[in-house]
C-alpha positions in Angstrom: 113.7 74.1 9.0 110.4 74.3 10.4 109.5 73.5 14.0 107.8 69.9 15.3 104.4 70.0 16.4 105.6 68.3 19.5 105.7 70.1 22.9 109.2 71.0 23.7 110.2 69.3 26.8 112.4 72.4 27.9 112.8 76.0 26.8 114.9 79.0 28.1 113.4 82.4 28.3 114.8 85.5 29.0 113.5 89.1 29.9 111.3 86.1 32.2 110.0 88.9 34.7 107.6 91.2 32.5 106.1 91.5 29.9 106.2 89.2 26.3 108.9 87.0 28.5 107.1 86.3 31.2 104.0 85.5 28.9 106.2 83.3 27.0 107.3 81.3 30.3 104.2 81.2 31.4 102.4 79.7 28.5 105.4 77.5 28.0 104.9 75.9 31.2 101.4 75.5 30.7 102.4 73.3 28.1 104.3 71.2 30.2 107.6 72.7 29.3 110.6 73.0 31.7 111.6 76.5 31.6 114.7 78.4 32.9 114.2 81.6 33.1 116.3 84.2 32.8 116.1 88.1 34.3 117.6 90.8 36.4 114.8 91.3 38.2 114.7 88.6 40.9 111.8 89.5 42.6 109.8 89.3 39.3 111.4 86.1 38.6 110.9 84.7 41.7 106.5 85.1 41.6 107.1 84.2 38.1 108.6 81.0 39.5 106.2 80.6 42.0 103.1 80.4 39.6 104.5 77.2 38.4 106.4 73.9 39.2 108.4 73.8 35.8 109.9 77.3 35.7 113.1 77.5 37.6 114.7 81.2 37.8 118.2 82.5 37.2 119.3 85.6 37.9 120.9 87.2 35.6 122.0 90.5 33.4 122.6 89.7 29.7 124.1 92.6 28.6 127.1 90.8 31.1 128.4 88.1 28.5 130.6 86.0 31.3 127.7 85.9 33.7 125.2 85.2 30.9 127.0 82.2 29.4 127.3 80.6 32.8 123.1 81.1 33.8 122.9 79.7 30.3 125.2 76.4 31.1 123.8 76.6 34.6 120.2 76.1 32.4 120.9 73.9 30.4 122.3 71.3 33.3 118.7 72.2 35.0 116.2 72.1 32.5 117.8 69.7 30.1 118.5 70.1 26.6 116.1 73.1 25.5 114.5 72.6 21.8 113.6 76.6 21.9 115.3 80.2 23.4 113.2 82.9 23.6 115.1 86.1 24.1 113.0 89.1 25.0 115.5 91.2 27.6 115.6 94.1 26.8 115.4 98.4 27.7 114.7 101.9 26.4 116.0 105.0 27.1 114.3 107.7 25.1 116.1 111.1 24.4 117.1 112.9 21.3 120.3 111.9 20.0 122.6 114.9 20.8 120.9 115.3 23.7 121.2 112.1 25.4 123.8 110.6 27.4 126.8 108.7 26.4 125.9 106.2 28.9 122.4 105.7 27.5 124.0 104.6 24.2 126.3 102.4 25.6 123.6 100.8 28.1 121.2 100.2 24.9 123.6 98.5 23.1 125.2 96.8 25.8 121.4 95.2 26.6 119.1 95.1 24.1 122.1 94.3 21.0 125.5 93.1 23.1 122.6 90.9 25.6 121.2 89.5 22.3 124.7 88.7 20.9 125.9 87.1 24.3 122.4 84.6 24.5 122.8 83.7 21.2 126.2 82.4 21.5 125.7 80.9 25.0 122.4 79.4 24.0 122.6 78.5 20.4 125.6 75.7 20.4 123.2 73.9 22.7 120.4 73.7 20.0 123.6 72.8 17.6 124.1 70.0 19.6 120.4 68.4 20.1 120.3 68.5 16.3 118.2 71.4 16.1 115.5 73.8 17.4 114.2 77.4 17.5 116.1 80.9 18.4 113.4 83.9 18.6 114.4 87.7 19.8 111.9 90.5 20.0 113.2 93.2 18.2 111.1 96.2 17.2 109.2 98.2 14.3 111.3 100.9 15.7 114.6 98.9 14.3 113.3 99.2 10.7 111.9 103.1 11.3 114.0 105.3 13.4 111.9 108.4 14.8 113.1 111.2 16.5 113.1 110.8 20.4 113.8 106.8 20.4 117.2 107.1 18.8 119.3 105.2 21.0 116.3 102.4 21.1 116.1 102.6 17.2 119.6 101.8 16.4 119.8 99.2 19.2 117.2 97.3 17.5 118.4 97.7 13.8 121.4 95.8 15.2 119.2 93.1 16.4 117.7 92.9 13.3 121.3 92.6 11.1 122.6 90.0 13.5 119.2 87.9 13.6 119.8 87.7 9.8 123.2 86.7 10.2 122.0 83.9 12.6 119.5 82.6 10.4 121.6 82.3 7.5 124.5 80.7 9.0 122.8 78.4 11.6 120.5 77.1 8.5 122.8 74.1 8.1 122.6 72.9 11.7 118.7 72.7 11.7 118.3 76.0 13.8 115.3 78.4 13.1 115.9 81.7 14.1 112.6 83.9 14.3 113.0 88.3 15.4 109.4 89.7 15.5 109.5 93.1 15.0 106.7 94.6 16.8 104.7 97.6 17.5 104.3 99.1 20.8 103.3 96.1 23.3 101.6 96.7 26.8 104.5 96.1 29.0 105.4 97.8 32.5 108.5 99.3 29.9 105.9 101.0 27.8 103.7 102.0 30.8 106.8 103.4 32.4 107.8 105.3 28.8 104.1 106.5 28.7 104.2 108.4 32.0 107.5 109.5 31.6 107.2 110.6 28.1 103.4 111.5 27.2 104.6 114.1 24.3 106.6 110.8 22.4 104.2 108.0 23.8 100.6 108.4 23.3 98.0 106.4 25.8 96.5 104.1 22.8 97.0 100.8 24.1 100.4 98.8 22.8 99.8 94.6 21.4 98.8 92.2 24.0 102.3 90.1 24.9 100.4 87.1 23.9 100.2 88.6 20.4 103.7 89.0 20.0 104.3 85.3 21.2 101.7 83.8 18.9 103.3 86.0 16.2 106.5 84.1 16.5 105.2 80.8 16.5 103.2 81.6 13.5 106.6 82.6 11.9 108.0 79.6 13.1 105.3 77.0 11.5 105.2 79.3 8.0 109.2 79.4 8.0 109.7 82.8 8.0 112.6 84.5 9.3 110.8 88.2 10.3 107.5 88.6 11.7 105.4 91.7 12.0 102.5 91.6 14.8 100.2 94.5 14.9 97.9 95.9 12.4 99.9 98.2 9.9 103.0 96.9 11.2 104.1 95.2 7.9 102.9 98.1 5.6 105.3 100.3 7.4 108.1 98.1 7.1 107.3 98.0 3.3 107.0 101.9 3.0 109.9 102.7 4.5 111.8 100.0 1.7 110.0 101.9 -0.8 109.5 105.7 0.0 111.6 106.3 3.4 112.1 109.6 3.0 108.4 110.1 2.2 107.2 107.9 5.5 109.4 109.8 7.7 108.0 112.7 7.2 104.7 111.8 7.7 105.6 110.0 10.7 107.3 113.2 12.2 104.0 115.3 11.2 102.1 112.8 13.1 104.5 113.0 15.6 104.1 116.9 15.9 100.4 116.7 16.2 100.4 114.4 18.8 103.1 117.0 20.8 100.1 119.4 20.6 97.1 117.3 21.4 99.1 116.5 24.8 99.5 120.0 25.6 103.1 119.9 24.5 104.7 121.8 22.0 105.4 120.9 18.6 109.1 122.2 19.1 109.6 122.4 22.9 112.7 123.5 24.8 114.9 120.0 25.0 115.9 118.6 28.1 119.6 118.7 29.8 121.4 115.8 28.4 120.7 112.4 30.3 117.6 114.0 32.0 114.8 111.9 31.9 116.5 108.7 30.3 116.8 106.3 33.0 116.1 103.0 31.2 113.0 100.8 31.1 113.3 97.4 31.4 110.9 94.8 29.8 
């Protein structure tokens, strides 16, 4: 199915407070959408919500599936019946994977793949029953191309990715077009955060615009395309690592070790105590 030109009269949004989801929100509502917007952060929701007459907030933590199915229903009595969900909540933790916490695990899957599960469900039987309409999550290059340090991220995101292809295929019937835009690194208060916390795994070259990764989806939307792949080089990674994956990974972990040094780290450094330094960023 592709998408109508038409404005949508409402939309949902999550991950609302920062980043690609509040840029979504925002340039919905520009549009003359109704949004309801969905994040933990209240405070963020709550200038979000002030910047405009058509968003209205709700507070919310999808990686809870009871609380998220009732902001959702809660939504959708608000808003209306929303013609587009835009799910962008989401965290990292980064760590190397015998070295991290339990908890960090449990709290990336819980968010970024349980929270994606839970809106989808919530949200998409709604679309089901207007006849139709759009589901897009932001997922991440880093779902197709695990690297050392982002492991817990990595496989949080190749879940994403599975169940967004799941979606698609069995929602085709009902007229729902599901979109997961698989990104580089975007400039987001998450990446900022990672960035300072993490120089020797983050470098300071700036990530994609948010509005980059939006656009990307909608272009995905009109072409009818089920993956998207925003940045420049994004896609030929994703095809390397189909073709030669043991090749790209090790050039990707040689760039990675160069990197280490140029920031004054070294290329093999003495590894943190497990869960130090892996509190998680939020979009």
């Amino acid at each position: 199915m592709r998408t109508s030109p038409e404005p949508l009269a409402a939309a949902l949004v999550t991950g609302a407070a920062s980043g690609v989801g509040r840029y979504a929100a925002a340039e919905l509502a520009a549009r003359g959408t109704r949004v309801a917007a969905i994040d933990i952060d209240e405070d963020g929701l709550r200038a979000l919500a002030a910047s405009s007459p058509l968003v209205t907030p709700f507070v919310c933590d999808v990686g809870d599936q009871a609380a998220t199915r009732e902001a959702v229903q809660d939504a959708h009595t608000t808003v209306g019946s929303f013609g587009q969900v835009v799910h962008c909540a989401g965290i990292a933790a980064l760590g190397r994977v015998l070295e991290q916490s339990a908890a960090d695990f449990e709290r990336a899957m819980r968010v970024n793949y349980l929270g994606t599960v839970h809106v989808a469900r919530a949200a998409v039987p709604f679309l089901t029953d207007r006849g139709g309409g759009s589901f897009i999550a932001i997922a991440s290059i880093a779902g197709w191309i695990p690297l050392t340090d982002i492991g817990a991220y990595s496989a949080s995101k190749a879940a994403v990715i599975a169940f967004c292809e799941v979606l698609a295929a069995e929602c085709r019937r009902a007229g729902i077009q599901v979109v997961c835009v698989c990104p580089a690194a975007v400039e987001t208060p998450m990446l900022q955060g990672l960035r300072r916390d993490h120089p020797d795994v983050i470098n300071d070259r700036p990530g994609l615009p948010p509005a980059a990764i939006y656009q990307a989806a909608q272009l995905a939307l009109r072409r009818g395309q089920l993956f998207s792949f925003p940045g420049r080089g994004t896609k030929t990674l994703w095809r390397a690592r189909r073709t030669a994956p043991v090749t790209l990974t090790r050039l990707l972990d040689t760039a990675i070790k160069r990197q280490r040094a140029s920031s004054g780290g070294p290329a093999s450094r003495e590894q943190p105590a497990p869960g130090k330094n892996s509190a998680p960023h939020r979009t």
